[in-house]
PDB file of N, CA, C and O in Angstrom:
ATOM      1  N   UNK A   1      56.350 109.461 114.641  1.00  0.00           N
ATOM      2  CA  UNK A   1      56.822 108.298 113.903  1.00  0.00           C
ATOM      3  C   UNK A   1      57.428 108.691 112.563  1.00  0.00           C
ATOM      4  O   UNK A   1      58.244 107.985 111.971  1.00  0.00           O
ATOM      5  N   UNK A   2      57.021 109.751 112.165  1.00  0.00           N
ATOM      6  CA  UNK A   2      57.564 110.051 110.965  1.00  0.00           C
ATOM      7  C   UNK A   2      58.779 110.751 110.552  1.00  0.00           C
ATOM      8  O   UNK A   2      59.399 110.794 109.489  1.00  0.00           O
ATOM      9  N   UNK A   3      58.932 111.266 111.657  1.00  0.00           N
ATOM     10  CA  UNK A   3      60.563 112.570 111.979  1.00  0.00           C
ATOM     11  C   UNK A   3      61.298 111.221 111.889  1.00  0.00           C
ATOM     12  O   UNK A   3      61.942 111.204 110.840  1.00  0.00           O
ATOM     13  N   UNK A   4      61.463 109.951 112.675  1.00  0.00           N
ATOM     14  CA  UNK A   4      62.882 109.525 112.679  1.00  0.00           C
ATOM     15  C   UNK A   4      62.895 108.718 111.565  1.00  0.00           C
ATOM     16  O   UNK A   4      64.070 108.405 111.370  1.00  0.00           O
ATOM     17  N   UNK A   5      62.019 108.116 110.555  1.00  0.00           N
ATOM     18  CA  UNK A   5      61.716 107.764 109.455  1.00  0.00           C
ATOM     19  C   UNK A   5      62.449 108.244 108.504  1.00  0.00           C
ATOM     20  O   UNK A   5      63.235 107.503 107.914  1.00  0.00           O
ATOM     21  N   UNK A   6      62.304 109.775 108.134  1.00  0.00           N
ATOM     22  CA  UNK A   6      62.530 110.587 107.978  1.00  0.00           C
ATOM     23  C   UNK A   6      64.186 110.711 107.068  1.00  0.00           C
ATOM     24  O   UNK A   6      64.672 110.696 105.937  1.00  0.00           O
ATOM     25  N   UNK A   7      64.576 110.848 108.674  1.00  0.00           N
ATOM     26  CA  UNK A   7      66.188 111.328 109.894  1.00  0.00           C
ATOM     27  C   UNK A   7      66.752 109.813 109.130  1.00  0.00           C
ATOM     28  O   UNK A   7      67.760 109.838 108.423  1.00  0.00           O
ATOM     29  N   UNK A   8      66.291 109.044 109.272  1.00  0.00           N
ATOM     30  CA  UNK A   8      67.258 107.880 108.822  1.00  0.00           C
ATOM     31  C   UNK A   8      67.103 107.838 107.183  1.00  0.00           C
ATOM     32  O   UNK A   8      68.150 107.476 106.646  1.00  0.00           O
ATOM     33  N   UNK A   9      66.105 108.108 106.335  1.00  0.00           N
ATOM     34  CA  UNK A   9      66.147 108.074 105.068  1.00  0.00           C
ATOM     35  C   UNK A   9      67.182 109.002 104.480  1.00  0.00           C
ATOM     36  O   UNK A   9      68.086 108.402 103.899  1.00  0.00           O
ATOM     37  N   UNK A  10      67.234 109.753 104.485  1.00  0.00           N
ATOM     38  CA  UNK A  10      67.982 111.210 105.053  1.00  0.00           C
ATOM     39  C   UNK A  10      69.469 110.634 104.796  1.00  0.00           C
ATOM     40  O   UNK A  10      70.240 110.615 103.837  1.00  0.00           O
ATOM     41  N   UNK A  11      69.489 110.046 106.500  1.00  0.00           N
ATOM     42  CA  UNK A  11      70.805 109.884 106.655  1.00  0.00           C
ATOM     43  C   UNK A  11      71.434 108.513 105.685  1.00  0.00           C
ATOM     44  O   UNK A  11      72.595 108.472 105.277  1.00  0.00           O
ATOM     45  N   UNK A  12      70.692 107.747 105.506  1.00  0.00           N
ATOM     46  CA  UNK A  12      71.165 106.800 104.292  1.00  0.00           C
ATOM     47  C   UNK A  12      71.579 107.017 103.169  1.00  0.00           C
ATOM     48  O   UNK A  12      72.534 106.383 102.719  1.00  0.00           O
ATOM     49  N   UNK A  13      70.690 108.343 102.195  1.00  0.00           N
ATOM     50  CA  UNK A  13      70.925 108.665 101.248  1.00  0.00           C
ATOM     51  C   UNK A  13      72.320 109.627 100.947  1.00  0.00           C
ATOM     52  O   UNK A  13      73.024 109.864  99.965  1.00  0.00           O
ATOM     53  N   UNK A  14      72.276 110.148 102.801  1.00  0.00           N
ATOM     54  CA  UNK A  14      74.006 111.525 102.146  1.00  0.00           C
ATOM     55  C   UNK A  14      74.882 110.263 102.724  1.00  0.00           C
ATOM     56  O   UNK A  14      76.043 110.629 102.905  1.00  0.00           O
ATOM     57  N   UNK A  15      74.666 108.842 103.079  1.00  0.00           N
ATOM     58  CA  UNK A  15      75.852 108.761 103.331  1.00  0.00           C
ATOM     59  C   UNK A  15      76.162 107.676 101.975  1.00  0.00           C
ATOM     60  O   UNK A  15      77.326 107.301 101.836  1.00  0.00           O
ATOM     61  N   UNK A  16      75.304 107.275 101.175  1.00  0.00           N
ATOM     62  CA  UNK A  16      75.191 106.259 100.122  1.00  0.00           C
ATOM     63  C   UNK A  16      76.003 107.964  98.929  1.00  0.00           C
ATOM     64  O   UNK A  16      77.009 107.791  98.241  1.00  0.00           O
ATOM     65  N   UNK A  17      75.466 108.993  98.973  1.00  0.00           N
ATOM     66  CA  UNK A  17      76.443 109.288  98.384  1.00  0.00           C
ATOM     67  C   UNK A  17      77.495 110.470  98.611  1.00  0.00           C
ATOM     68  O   UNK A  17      77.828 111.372  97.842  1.00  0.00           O
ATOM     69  N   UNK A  18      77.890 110.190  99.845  1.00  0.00           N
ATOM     70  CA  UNK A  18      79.255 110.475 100.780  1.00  0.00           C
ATOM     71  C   UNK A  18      80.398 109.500  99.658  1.00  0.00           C
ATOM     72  O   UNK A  18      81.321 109.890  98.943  1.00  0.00           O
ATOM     73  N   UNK A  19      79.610 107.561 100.005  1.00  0.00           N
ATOM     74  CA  UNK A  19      80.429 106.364  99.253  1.00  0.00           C
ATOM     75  C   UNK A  19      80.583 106.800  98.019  1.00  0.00           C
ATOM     76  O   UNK A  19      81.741 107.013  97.657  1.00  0.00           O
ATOM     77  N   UNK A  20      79.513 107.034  97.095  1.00  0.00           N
ATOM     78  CA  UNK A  20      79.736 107.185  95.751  1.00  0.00           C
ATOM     79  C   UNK A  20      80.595 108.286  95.172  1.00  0.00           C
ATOM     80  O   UNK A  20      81.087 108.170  94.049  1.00  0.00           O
ATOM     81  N   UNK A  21      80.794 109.427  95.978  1.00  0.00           N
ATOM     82  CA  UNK A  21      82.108 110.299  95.777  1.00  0.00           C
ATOM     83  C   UNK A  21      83.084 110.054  96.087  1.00  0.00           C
ATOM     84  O   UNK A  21      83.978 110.137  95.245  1.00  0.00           O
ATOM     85  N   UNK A  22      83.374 109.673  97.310  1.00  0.00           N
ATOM     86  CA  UNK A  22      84.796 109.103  97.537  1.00  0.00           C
ATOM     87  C   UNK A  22      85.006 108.057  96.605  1.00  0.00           C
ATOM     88  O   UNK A  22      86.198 108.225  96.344  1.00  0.00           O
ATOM     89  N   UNK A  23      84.614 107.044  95.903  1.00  0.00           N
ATOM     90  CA  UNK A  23      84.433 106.269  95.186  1.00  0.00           C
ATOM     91  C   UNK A  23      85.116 106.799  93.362  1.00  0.00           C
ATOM     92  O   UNK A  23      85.839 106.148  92.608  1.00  0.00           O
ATOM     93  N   UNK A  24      84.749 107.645  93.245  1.00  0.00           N
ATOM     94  CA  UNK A  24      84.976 108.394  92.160  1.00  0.00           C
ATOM     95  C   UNK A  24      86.070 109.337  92.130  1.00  0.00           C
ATOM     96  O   UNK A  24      86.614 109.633  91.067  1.00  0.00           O
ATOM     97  N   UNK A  25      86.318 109.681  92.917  1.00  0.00           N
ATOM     98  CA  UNK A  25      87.384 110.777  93.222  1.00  0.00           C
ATOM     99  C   UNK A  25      88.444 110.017  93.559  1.00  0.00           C
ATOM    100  O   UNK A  25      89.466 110.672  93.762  1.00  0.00           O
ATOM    101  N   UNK A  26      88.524 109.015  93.666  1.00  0.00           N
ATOM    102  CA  UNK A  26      89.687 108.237  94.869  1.00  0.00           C
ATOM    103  C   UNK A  26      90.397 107.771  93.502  1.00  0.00           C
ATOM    104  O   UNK A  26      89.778 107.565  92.459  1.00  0.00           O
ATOM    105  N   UNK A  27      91.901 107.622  93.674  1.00  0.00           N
ATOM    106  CA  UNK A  27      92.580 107.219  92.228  1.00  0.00           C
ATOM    107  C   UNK A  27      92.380 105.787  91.831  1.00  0.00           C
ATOM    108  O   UNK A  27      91.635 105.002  92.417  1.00  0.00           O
ATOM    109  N   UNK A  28      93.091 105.531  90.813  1.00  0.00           N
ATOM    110  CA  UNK A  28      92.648 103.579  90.332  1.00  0.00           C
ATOM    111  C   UNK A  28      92.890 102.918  90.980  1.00  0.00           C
ATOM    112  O   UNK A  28      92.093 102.095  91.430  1.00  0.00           O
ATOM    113  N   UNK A  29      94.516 103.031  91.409  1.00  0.00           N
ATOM    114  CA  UNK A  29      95.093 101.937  92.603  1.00  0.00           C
ATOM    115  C   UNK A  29      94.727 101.762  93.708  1.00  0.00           C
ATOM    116  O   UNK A  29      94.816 100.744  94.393  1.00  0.00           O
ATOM    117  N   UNK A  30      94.162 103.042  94.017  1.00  0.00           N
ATOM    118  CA  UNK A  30      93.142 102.886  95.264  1.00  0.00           C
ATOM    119  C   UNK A  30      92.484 101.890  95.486  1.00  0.00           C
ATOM    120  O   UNK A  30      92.591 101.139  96.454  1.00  0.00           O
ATOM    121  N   UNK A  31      91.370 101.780  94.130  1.00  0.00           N
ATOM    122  CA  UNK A  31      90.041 101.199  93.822  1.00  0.00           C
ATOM    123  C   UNK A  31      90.942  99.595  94.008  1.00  0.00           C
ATOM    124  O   UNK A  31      90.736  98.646  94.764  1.00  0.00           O
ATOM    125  N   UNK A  32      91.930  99.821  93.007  1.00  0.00           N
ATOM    126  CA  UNK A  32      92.240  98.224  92.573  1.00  0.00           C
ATOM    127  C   UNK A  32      92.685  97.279  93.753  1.00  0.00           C
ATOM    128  O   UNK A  32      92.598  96.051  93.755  1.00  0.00           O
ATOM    129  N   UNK A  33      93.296  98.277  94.994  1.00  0.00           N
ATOM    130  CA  UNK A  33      94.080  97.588  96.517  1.00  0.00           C
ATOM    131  C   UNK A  33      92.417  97.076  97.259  1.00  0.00           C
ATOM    132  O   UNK A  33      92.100  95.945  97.626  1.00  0.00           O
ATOM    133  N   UNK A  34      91.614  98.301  97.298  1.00  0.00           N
ATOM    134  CA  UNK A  34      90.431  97.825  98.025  1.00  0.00           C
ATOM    135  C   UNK A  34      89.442  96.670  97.127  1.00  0.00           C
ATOM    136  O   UNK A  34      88.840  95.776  97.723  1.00  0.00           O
ATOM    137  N   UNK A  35      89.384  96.810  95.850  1.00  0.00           N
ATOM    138  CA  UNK A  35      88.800  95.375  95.446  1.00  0.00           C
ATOM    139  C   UNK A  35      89.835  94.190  95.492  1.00  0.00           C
ATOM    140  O   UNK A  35      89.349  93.073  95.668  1.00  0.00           O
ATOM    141  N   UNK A  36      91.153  94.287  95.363  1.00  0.00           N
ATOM    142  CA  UNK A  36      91.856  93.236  95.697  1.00  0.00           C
ATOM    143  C   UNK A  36      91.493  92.779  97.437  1.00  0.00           C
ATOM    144  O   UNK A  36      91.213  91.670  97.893  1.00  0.00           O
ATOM    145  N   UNK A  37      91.584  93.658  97.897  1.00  0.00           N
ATOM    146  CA  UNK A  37      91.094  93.163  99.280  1.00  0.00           C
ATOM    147  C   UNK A  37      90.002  92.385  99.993  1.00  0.00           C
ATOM    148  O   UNK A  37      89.932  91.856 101.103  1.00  0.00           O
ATOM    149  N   UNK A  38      89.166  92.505  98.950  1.00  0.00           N
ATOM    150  CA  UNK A  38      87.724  91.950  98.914  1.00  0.00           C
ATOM    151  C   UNK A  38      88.105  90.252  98.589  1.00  0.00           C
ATOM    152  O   UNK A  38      87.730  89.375  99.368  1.00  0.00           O
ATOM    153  N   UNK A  39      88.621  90.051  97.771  1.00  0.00           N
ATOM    154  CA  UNK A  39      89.184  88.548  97.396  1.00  0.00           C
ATOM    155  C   UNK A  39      87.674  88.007  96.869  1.00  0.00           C
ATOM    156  O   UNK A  39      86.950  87.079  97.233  1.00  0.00           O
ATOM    157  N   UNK A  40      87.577  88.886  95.993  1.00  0.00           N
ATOM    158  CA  UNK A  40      86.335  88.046  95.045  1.00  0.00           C
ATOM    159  C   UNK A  40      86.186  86.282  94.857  1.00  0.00           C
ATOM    160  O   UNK A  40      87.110  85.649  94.346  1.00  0.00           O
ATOM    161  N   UNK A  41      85.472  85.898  95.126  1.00  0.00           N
ATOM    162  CA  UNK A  41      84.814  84.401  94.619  1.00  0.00           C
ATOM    163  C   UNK A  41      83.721  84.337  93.512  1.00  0.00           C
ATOM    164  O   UNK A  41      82.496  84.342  93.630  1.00  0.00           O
ATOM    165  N   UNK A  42      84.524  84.273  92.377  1.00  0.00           N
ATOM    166  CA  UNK A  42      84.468  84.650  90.727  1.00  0.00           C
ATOM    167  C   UNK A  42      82.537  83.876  90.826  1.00  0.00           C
ATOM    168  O   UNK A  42      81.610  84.337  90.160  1.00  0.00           O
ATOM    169  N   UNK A  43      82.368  82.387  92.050  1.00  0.00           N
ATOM    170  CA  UNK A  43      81.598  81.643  91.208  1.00  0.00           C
ATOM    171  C   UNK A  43      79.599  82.321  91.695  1.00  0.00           C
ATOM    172  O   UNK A  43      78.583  82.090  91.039  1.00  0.00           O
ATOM    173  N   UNK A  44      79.704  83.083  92.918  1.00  0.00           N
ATOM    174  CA  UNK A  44      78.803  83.911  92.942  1.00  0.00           C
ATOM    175  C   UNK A  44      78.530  85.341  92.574  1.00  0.00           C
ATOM    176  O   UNK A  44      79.371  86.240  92.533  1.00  0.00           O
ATOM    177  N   UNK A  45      77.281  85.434  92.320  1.00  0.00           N
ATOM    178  CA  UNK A  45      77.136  87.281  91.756  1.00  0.00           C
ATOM    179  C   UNK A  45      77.852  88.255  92.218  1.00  0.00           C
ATOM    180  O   UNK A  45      78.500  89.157  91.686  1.00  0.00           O
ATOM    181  N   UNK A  46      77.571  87.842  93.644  1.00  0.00           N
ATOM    182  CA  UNK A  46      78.870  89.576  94.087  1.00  0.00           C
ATOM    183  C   UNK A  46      80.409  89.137  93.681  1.00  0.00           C
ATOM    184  O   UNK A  46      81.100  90.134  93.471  1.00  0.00           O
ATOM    185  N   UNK A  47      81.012  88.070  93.543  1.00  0.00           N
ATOM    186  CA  UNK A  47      81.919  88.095  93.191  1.00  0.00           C
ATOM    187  C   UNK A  47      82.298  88.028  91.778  1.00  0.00           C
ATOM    188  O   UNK A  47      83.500  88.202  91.573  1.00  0.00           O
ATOM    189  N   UNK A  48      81.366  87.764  90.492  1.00  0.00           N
ATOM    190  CA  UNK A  48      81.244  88.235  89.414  1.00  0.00           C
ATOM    191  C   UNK A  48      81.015  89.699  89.054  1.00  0.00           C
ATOM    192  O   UNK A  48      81.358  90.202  87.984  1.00  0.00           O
ATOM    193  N   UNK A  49      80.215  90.524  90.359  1.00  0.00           N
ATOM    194  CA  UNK A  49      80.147  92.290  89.527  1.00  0.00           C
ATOM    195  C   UNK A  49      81.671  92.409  90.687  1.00  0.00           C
ATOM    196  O   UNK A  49      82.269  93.178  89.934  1.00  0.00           O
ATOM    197  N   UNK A  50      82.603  92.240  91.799  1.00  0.00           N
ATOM    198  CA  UNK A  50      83.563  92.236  91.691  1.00  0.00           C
ATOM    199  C   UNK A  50      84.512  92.632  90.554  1.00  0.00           C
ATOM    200  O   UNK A  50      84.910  93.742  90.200  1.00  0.00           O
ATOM    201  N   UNK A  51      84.762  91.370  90.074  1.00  0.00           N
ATOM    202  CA  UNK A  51      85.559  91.040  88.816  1.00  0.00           C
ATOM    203  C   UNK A  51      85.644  92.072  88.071  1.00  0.00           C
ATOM    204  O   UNK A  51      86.662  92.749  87.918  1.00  0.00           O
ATOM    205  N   UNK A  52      84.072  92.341  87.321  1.00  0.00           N
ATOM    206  CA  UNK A  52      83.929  93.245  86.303  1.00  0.00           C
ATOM    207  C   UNK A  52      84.157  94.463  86.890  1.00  0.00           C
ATOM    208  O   UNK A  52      84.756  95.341  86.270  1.00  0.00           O
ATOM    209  N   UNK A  53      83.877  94.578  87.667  1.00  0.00           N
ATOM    210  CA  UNK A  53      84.347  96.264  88.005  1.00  0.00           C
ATOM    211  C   UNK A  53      85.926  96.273  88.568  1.00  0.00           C
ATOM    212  O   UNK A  53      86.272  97.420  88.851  1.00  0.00           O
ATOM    213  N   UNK A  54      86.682  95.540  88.736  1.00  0.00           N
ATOM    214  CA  UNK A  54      88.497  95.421  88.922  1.00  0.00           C
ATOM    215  C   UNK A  54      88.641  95.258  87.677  1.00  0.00           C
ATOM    216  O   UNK A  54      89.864  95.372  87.593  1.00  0.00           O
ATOM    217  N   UNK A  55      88.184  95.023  86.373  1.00  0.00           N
ATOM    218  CA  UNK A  55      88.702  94.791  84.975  1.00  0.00           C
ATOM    219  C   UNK A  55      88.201  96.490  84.249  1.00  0.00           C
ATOM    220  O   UNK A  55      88.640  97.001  83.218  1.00  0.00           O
ATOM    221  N   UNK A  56      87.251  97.004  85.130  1.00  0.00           N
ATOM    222  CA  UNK A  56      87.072  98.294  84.346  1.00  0.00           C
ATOM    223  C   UNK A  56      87.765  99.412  85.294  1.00  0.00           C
ATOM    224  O   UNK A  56      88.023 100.503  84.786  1.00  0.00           O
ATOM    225  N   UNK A  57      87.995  99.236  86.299  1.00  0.00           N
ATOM    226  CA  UNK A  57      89.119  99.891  87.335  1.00  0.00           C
ATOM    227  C   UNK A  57      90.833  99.488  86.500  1.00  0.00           C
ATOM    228  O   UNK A  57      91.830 100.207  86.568  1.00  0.00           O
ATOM    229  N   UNK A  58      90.782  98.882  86.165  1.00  0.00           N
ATOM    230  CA  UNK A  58      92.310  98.305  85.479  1.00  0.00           C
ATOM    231  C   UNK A  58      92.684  98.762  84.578  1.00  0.00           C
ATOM    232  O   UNK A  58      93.821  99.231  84.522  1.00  0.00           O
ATOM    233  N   UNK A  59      91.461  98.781  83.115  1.00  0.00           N
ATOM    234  CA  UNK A  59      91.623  99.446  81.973  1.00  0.00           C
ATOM    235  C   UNK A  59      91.532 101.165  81.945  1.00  0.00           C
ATOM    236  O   UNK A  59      91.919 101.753  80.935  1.00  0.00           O
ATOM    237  N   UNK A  60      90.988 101.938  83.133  1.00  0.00           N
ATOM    238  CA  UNK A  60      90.844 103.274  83.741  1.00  0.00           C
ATOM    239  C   UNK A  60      92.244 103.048  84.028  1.00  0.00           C
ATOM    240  O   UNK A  60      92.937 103.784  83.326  1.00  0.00           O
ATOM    241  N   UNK A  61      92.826 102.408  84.692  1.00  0.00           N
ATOM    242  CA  UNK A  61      94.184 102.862  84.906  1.00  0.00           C
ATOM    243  C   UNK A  61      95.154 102.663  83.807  1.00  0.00           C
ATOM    244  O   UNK A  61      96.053 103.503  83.846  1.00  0.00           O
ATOM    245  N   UNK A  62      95.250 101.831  82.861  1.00  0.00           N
ATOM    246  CA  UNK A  62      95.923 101.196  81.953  1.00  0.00           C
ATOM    247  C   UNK A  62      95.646 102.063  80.377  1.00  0.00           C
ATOM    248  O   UNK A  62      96.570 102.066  79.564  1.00  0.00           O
ATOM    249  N   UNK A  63      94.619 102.615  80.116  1.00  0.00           N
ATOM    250  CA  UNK A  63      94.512 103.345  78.965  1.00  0.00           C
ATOM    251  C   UNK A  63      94.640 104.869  78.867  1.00  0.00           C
ATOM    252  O   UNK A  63      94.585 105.681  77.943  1.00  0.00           O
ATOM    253  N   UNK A  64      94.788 104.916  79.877  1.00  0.00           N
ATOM    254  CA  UNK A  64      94.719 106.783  79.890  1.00  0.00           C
ATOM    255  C   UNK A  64      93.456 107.112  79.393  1.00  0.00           C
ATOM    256  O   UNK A  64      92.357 106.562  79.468  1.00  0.00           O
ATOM    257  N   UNK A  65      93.980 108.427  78.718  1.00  0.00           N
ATOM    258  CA  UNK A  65      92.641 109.297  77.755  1.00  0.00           C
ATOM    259  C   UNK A  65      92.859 109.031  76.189  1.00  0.00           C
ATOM    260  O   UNK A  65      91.993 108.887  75.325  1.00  0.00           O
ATOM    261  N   UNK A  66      94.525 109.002  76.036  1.00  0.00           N
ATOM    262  CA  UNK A  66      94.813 108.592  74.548  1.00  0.00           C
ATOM    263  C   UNK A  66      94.537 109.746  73.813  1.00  0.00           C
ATOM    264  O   UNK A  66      94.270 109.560  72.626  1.00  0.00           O
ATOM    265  N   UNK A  67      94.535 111.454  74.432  1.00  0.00           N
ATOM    266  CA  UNK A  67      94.133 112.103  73.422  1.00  0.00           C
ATOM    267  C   UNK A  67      95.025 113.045  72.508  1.00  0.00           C
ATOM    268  O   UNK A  67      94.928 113.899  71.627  1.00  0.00           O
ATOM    269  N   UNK A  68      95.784 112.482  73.131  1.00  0.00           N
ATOM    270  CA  UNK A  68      97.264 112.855  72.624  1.00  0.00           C
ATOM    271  C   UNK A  68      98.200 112.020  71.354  1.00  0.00           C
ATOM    272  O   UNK A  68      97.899 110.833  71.230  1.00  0.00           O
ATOM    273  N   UNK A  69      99.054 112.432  70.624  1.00  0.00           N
ATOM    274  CA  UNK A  69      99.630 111.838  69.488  1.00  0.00           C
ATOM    275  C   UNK A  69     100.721 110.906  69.459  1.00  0.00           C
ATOM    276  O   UNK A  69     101.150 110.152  68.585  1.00  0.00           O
ATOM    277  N   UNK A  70     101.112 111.196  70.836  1.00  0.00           N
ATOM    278  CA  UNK A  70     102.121 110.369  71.582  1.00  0.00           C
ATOM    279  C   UNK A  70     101.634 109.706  72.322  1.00  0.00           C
ATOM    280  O   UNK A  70     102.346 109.343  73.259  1.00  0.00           O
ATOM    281  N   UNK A  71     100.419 109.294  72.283  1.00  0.00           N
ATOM    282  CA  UNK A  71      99.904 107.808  73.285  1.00  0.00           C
ATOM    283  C   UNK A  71     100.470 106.595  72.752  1.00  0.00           C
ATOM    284  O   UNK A  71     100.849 106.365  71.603  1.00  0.00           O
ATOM    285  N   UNK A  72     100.465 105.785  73.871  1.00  0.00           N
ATOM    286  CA  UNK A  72     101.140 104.684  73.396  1.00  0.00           C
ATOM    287  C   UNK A  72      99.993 103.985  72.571  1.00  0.00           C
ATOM    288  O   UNK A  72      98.820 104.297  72.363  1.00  0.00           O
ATOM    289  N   UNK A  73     101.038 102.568  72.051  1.00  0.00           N
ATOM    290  CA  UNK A  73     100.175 101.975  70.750  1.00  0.00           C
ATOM    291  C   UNK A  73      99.668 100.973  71.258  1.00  0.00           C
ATOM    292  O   UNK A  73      99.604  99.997  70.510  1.00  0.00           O
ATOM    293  N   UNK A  74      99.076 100.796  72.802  1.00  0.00           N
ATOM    294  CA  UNK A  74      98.385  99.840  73.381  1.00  0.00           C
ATOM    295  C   UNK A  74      97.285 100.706  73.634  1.00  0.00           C
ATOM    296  O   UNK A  74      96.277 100.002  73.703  1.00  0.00           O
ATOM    297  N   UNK A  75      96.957 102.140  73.836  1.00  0.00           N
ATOM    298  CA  UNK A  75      96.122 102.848  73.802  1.00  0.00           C
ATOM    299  C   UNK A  75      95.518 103.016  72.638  1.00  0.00           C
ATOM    300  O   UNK A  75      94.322 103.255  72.805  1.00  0.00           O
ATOM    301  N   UNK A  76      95.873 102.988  71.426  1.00  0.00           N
ATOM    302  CA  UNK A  76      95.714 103.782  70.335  1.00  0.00           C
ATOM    303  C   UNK A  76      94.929 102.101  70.042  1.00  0.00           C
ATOM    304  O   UNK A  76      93.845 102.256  69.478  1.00  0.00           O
ATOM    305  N   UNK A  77      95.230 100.755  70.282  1.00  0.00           N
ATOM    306  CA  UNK A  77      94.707  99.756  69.798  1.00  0.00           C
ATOM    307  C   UNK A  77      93.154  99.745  69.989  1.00  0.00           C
ATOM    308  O   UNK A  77      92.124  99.556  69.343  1.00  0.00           O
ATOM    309  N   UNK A  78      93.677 100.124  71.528  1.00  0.00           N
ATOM    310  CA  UNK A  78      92.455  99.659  72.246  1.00  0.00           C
ATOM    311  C   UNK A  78      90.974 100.414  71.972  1.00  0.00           C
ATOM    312  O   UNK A  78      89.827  99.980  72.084  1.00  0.00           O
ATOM    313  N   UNK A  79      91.519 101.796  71.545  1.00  0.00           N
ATOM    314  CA  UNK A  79      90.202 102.416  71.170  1.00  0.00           C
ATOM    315  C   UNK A  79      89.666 102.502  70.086  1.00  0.00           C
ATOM    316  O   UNK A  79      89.111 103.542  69.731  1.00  0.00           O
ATOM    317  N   UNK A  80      89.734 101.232  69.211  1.00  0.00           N
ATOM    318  CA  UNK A  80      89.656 101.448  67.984  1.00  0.00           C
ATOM    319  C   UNK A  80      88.238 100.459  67.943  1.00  0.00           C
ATOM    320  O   UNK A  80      87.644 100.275  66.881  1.00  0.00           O
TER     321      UNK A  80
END
């Protein structure tokens, strides 16, 4: 009883973070096509952490790093 217990804890955990790398590695627009796809409904919880995470997927794509002198001055605002 305890081997397939086990075998499935196991297998939940490499594949929970199989998701969380591809997840991270994958570029913004990526992120932003597959949460657009989701079609959040703003007025329940999953569709409120939705939201917030397409608004922090957005600004990852939209601000750069800014560590440069020639960043633009929507970057340079924003990190102030």
């Amino acid at each position: 009883m305890e081997y397939p217990l086990q075998t499935l804890i196991v297998a939940v955990v490499v594949l929970a973070s199989a998701v969380f790398a591809a997840w991270r590695l994958s570029p913004a627009r990526l992120k932003l096509r597959l949460l657009d796809r989701m079609r959040p409904d703003t007025a329940g919880f999953w569709g409120r952490w939705l939201a917030r995470r397409r608004n922090r997927v957005a600004e990852e794509l939209m601000h750069g790093c800014s560590a440069c002198s020639r960043a633009p001055d929507h970057v340079k605002r924003a990190s102030r």
